[in-house]
One Martini backbone bead per residue (centre of mass of N, CA, C, O) as a GRO file, in nm:
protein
  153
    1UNK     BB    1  11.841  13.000  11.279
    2UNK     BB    2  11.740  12.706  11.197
    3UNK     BB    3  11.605  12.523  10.914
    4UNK     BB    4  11.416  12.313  10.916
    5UNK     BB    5  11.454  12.143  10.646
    6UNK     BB    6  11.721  12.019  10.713
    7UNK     BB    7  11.906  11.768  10.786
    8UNK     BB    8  12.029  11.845  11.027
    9UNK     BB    9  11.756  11.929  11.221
   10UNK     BB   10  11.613  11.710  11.171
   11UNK     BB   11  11.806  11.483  11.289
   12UNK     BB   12  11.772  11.601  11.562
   13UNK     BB   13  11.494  11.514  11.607
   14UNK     BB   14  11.593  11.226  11.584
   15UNK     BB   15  11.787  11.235  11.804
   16UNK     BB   16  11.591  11.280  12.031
   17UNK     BB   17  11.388  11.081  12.021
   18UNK     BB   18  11.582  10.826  12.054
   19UNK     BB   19  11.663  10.912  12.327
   20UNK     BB   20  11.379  11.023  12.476
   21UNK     BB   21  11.374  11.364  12.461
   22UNK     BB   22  11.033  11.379  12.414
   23UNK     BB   23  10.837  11.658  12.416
   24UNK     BB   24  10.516  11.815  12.450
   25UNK     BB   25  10.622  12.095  12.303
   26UNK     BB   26  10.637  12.019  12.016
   27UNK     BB   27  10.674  12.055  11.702
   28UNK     BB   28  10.534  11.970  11.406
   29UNK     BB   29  10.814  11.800  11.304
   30UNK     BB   30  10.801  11.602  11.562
   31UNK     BB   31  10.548  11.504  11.527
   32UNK     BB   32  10.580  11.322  11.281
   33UNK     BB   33  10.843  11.179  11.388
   34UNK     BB   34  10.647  11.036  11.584
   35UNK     BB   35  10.476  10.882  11.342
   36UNK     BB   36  10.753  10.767  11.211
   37UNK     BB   37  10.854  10.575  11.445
   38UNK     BB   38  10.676  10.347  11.427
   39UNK     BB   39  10.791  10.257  11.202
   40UNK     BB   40  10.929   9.940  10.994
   41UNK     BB   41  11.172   9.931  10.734
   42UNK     BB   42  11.410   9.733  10.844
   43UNK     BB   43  11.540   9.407  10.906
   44UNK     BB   44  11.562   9.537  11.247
   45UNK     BB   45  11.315   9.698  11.271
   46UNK     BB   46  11.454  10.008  11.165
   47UNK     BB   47  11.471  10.338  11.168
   48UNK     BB   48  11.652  10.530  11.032
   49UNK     BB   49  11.774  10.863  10.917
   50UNK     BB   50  11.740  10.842  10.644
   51UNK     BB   51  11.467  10.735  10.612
   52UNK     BB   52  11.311  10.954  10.790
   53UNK     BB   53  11.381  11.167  10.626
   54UNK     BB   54  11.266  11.060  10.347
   55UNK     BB   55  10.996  11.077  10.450
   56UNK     BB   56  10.943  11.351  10.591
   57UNK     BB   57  11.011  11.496  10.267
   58UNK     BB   58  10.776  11.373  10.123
   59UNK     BB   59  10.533  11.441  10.272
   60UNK     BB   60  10.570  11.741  10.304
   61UNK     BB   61  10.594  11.810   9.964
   62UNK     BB   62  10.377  11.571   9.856
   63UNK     BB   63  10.220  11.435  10.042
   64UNK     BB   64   9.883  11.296  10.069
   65UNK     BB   65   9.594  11.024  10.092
   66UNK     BB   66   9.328  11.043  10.312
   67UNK     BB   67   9.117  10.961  10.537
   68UNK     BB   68   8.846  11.198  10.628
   69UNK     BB   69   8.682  11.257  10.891
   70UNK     BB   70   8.345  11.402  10.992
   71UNK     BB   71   8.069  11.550  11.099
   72UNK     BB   72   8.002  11.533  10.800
   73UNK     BB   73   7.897  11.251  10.670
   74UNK     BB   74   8.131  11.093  10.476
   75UNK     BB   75   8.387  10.973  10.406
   76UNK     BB   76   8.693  11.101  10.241
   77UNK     BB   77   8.951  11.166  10.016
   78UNK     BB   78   9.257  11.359  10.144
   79UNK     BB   79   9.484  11.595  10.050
   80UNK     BB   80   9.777  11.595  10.272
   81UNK     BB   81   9.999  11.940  10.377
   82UNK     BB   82  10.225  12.136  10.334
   83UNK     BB   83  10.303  12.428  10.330
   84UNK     BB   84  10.612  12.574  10.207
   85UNK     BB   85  10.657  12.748  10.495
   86UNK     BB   86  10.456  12.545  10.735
   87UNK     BB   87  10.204  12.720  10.798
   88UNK     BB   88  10.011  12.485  10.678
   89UNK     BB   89   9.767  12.219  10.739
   90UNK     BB   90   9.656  12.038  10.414
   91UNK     BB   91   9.327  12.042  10.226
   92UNK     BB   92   9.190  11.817   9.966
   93UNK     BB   93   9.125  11.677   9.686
   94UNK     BB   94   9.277  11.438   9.572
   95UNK     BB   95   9.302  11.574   9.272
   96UNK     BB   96   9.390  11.912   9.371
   97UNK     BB   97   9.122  12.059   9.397
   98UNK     BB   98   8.987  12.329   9.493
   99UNK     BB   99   8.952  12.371   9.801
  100UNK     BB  100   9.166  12.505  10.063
  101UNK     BB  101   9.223  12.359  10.379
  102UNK     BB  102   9.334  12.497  10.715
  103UNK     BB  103   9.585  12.444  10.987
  104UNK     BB  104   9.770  12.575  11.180
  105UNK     BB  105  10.033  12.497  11.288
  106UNK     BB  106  10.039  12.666  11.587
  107UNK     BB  107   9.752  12.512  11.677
  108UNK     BB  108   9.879  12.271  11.729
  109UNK     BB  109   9.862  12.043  12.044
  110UNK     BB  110   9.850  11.708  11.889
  111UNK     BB  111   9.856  11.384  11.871
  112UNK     BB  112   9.625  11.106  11.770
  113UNK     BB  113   9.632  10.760  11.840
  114UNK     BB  114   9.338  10.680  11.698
  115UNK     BB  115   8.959  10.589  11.705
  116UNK     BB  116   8.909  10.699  12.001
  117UNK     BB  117   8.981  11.012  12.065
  118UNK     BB  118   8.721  11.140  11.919
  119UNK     BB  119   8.403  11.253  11.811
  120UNK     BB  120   8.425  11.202  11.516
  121UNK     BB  121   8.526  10.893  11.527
  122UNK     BB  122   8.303  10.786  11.717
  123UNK     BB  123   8.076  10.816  11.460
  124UNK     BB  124   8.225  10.545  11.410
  125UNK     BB  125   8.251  10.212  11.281
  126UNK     BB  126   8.583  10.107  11.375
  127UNK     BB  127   8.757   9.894  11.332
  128UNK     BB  128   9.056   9.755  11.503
  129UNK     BB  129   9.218   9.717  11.250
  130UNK     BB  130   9.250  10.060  11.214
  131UNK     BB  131   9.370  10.185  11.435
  132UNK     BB  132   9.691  10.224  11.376
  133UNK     BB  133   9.568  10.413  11.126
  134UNK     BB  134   9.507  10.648  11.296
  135UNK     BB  135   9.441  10.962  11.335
  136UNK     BB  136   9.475  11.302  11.533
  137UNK     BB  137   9.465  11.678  11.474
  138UNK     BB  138   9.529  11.842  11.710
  139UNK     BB  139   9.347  12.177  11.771
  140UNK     BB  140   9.247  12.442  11.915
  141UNK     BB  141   8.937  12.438  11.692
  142UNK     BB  142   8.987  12.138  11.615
  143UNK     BB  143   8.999  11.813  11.415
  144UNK     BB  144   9.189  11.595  11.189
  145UNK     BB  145   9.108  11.322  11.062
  146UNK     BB  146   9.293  11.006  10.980
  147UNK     BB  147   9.337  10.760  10.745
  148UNK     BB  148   9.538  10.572  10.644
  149UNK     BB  149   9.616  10.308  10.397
  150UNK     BB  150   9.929  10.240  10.550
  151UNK     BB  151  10.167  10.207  10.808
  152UNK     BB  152  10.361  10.356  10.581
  153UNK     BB  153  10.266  10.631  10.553
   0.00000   0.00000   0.00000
């Protein structure tokens, strides 16, 4: 079995998507894939696999800081990212302190983009101009709700 952190695994997912071979059985890091081959990064306006494959390894290991929409309360900042293993996908107060909460990462069953796709975004009366920096990550028992800071994140 190949190591999903390689170039080589990467790459392949990567060129499975531009190819449009892209299935709705998608594993974990395809769906990332999935939502980061939307960003215009090059004069071209395409999206490399050398940069894809650079932002994708920054997300998986570095994280980043998400507005995370909740049931209850407001939104507020969390630090989201995956865990070592890839086996869990995490969050925490932006600080990086406190309880980590996470889904499964084999729990996650789709990605949805947009700011009207789940009932916790629905309780929000959230601008037009930031819906597409939103998504949500549908798990078998949960989702979690999230905007971007901004459409390159």
């Amino acid at each position: 079995a190949e190591y999903r952190g390689t170039k080589e695994y990467l790459g392949k997912i990567y060129d499975r998507i531009a190819n449009e071979e892209f299935k709705t059985h998608a594993d974990e890091l395809e769906k990332i894939y999935d939502r980061l081959s939307m960003f215009k990064v090059d004069e071209d306006n395409e999206l490399t696999s050398k940069d894809l494959l650079k932002i994708t390894t920054h997300v998986i290991t570095a994280g980043e800081v998400f507005l995370k929409y909740g049931r209850m309360g407001s939104p507020h900042n969390r630090y989201v990212f995956l865990n070592e293993n890839l086996q869990q996908l995490c969050w925490q107060s932006k600080e990086r302190t406190g309880t980590i909460r996470y889904i499964i990462t084999a729990d996650i069953r789709d990605v949805e983009l947009g700011s009207t796709r789940t009932k916790v975004f629905q309780r929000y009366n959230i601008p037009a101009e930031l819906d597409e920096i939103c998504f949500s990550i549908i798990a078998s028992n949960r989702t979690l709700d999230l905007q971007a800071r901004s459409k390159e994140v």
